[in-house]
C-alpha positions as CSV (number, residue, x, y, z in Angstrom):
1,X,0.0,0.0,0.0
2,X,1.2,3.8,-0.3
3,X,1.0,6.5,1.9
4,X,-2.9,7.3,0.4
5,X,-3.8,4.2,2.4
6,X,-3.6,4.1,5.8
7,X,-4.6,0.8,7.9
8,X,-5.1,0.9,12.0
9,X,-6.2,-2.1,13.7
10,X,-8.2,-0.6,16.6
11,X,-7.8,-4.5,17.8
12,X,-8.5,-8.1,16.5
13,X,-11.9,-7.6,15.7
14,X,-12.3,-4.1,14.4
15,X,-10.2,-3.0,11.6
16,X,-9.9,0.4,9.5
17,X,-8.6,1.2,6.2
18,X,-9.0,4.8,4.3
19,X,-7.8,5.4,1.4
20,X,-7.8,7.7,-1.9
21,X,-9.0,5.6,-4.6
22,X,-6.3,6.7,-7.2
23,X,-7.1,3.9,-9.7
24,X,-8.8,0.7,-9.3
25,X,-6.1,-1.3,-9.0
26,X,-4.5,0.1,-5.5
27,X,-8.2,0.4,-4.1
28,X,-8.8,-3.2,-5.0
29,X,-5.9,-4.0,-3.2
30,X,-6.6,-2.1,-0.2
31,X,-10.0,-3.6,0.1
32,X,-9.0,-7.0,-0.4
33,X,-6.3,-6.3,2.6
34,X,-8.9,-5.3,4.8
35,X,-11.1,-8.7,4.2
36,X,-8.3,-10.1,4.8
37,X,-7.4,-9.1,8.0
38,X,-10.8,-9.2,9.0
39,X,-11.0,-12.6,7.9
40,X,-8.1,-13.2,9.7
41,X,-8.1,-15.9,12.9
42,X,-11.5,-16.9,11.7
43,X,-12.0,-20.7,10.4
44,X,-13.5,-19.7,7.2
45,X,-14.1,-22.1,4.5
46,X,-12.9,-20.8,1.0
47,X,-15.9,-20.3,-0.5
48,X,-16.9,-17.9,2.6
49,X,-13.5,-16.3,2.3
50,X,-14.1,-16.1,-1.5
51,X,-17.5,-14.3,-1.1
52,X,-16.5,-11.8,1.2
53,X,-13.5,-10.6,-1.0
54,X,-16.2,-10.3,-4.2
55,X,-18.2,-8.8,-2.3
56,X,-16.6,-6.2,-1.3
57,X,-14.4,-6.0,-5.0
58,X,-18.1,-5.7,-6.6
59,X,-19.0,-2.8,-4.4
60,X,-16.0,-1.2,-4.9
61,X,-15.9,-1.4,-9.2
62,X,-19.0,0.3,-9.0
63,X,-18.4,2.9,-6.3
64,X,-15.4,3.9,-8.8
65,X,-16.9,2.9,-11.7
66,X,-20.5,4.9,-11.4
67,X,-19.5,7.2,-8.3
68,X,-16.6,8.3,-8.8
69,X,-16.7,7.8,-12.8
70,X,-13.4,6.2,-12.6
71,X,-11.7,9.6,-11.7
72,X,-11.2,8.8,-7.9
73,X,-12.3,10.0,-4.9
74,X,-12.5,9.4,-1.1
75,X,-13.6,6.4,0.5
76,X,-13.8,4.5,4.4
77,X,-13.9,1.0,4.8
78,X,-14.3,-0.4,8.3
79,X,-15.1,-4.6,9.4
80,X,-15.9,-5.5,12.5
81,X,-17.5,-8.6,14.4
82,X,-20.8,-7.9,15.8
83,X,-23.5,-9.6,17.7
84,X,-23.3,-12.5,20.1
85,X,-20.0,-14.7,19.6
86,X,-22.1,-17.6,18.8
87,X,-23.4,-15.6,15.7
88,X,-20.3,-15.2,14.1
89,X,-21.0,-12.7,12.0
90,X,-19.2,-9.8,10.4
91,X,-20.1,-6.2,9.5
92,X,-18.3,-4.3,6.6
93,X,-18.7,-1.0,6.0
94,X,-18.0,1.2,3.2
95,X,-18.5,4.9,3.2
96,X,-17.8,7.3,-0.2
97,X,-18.4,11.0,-1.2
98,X,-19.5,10.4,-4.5
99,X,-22.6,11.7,-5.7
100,X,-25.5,10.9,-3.3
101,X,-27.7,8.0,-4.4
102,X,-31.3,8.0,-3.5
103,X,-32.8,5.4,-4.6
104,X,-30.4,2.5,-5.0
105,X,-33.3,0.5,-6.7
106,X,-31.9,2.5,-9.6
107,X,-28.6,0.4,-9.3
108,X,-29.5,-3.0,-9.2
109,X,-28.9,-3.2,-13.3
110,X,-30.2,-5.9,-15.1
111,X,-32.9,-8.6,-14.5
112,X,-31.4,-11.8,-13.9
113,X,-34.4,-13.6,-16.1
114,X,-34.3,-11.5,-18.5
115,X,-30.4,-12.7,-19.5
116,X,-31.9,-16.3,-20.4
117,X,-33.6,-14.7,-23.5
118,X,-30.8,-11.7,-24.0
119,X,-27.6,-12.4,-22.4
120,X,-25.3,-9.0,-21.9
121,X,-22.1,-8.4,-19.9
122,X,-22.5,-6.5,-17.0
123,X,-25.1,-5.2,-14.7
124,X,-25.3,-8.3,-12.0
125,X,-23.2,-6.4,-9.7
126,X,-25.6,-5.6,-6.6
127,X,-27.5,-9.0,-7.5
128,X,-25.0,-10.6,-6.7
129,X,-23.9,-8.6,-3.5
130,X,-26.9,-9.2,-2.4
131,X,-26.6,-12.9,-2.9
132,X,-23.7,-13.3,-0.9
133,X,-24.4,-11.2,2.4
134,X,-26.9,-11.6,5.2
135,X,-27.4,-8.4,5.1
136,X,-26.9,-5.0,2.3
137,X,-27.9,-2.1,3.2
138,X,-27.7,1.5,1.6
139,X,-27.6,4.9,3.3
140,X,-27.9,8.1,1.3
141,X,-25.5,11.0,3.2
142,X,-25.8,14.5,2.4
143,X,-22.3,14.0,1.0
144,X,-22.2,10.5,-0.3
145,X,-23.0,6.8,0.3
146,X,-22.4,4.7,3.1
147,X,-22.8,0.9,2.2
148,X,-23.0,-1.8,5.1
149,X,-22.7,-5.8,4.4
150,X,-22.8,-7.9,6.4
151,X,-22.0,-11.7,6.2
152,X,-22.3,-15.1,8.2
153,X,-18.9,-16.1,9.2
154,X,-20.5,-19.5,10.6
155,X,-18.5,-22.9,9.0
156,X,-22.2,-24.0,8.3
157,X,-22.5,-21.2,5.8
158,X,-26.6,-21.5,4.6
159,X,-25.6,-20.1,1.7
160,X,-23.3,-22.6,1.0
C-alpha cells in the first residue's frame, strides 16, 4: 500500500482502512487487505473467504466505476465482528463521497431472467452482492453513500 492508504487495527476484531481511490487497482488491493485481516483468525471455509472478498471487490468497481466515474475520490472501509460470539457474524462498512444516491433500486442493473432470453455483460453487480451477504444495506448522506454488508462467518454457511 502507499502513503494514500492508511490501515489501523483498533484490535483483532475491528479493523480500518482509508484510502484515496487513485485507480482501481490500489483500491482493490486495499480492500481486499482489509477482508483479509478481517477474515483473519476466523475458520473460514474458502468459498466464505471467497465471497466476502467479491463482495466487497463488486462494491468497490462500482463505487469507482458509477461514483466516482473512474476519476477517484474518497472512501472508508471499516469490518468488524458484531453480535453475540455464537453468531459469528461480520459487518463491513464502506462509506464514499460520491454523488449521493437516493434510490439504489436504480442500481440494481439488469434482471437476472431477462439474461436467459438476452444475455449481456455487466449489470449483475448488486445482484450478486446481495446474494452473498446476510445483510446489504444502503444509506444516502448529504455527502455521499455509506454501504453496510454484512456476512455469516458460521463454518455452516446457509448459503453454501
Amino acid at each position: 500500500m502507499d502513503k494514500s492508504h492508511e490501515v489501523h487495527t483498533l484490535s483483532n476484531q475491528n479493523t480500518i482502512i482509508k484510502l484515496h481511490l487513485s485507480g482501481c487497482k490500489e483500491g482493490l488491493q486495499a480492500l481486499q487487505a482489509l477482508a483479509n485481516q478481517a477474515c483473519e483468525g476466523k475458520c473460514l471455509t474458502d468459498v466464505q473467504r471467497n465471497r466476502i472478498v467479491l463482495a466487497m471487490d463488486e462494491l468497490f468497481a462500482n463505487i469507482h466505476a458509477h461514483g466516482y466515474k473512474n476519476q477517484g475520490g474518497e472512501i472508508e472501509c471499516s469490518a468488524a465482528q458484531i453480535g453475540a460470539t455464537d453468531e459469528c457474524l461480520l459487518e463491513i462498512t464502506l462509506r464514499d463521497y460520491a454523488p449521493t444516491i437516493q434510490d439504489i433500486k436504480a442500481c440494481k442493473g439488469v434482471d437476472p431472467e431477462s439474461l436467459k432470453d438476452n444475455p449481456v455483460a455487466g449489470g449483475l453487480g448488486m445482484h450478486l452482492i446481495y446474494a452473498i451477504t446476510e445483510t446489504f444495506e444502503h444509506t444516502p448522506l448529504e455527502d455521499g453513500n455509506q454501504w453496510r454488508l454484512v456476512f455469516n462467518l458460521k463454518e455452516e454457511d446457509k448459503k453454501t
